[in-house]
N, C-alpha and C positions, 0 to 999 in steps of 0.2 A: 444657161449658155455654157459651152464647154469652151476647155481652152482653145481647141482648134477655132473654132467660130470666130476668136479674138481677132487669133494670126498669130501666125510664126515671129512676124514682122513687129506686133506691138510686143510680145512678150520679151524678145531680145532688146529692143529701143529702150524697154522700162526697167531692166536687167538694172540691179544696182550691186557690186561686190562688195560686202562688208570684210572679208578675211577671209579666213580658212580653219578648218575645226581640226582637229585632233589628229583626224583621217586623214587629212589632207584636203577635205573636199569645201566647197566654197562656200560660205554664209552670204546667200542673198538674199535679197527684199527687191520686192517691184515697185516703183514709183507710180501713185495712182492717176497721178494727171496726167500723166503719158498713157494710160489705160483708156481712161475716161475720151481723153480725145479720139481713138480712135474707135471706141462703140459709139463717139459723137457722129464720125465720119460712116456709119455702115449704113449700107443701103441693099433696100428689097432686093431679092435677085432678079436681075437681070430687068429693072427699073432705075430709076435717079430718084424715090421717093426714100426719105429717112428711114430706117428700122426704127428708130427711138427719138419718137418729138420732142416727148417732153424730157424725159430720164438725164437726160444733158442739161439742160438747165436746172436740175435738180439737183445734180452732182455739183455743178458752179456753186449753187447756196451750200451746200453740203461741206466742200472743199476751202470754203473760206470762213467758214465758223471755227474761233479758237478750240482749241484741243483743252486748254488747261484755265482754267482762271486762278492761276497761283500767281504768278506776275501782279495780278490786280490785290488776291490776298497780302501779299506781301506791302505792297504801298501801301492797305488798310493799317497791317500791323505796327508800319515806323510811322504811319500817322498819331495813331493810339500812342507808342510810346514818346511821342514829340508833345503831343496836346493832352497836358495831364490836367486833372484839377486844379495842381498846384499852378500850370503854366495855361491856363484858360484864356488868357486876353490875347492870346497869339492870333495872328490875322490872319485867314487864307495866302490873302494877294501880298503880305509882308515878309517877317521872319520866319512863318512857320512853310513857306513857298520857298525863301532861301536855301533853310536847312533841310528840305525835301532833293531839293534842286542838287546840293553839296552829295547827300547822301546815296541819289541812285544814279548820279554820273560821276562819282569817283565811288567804284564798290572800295567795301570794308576788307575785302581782300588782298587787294593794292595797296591801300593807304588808309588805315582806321581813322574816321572822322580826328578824334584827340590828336591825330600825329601830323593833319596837315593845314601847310602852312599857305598863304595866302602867296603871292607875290608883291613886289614893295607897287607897280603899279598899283593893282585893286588897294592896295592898304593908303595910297597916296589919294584916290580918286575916294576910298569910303572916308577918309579925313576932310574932304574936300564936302562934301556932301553933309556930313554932320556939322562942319562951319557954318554952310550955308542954311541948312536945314535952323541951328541955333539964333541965326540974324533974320 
């Protein structure tokens, strides 16, 4: 397919401007789900039958498969450093779920694990709980 076949109309709608170079001249990128939709919408000339059956549902699987599995590498690697030999009894559904939990919703960039503090509720409600947990 050539660009014109697109359209004028999708190529400008999916127009993304990242800046400008050197020249002056614009850094862009086209956004693909605005493409995709409208070779979803194309149709035989001068019919109402689809040009492309399946291709569009292809795209939808296509478009929604993660791009990176680093996200998921990463929780492997703080899991590895959280559950060491030394620290084997640690329980899924326990502490080792806590300090997953501490660690990738407060990034180490904000506030390094060592430096934060609880609040006196949580610290009132985990005394409370350790009471009861002891009787």
């Amino acid at each position: 397919m050539t660009d014109d076949e697109i359209g004028h109309n999708a190529w400008s709608e999916a127009e993304v401007v990242d800046g400008k170079d050197e020249d002056g001249n614009n850094i862009v990128h086209y956004r693909v789900d605005i493409l995709w939709y409208y070779i979803a919408r194309m149709r035989l000339p001068e019919t109402s039958i689809s040009r492309f059956k399946v291709l569009p549902r292809i795209a939808v699987i296509v478009l929604v498969l993660p791009h990176s599995n680093a996200s998921l590498e990463r929780l492997f690697s703080i899991i590895r450093k959280n559950k060491t030999d030394m620290r084997s009894s640690l329980k899924l559904d326990g502490t080792l779920c806590s300090i997953l939990s501490i660690k990738t919703h407060i990034p180490e960039s904000i506030t390094p694990c060592f430096k934060w503090r609880p609040d006196q509720d949580l610290l009132e409600l985990s005394r409370k709980a350790a009471y009861n947990y002891k009787h």
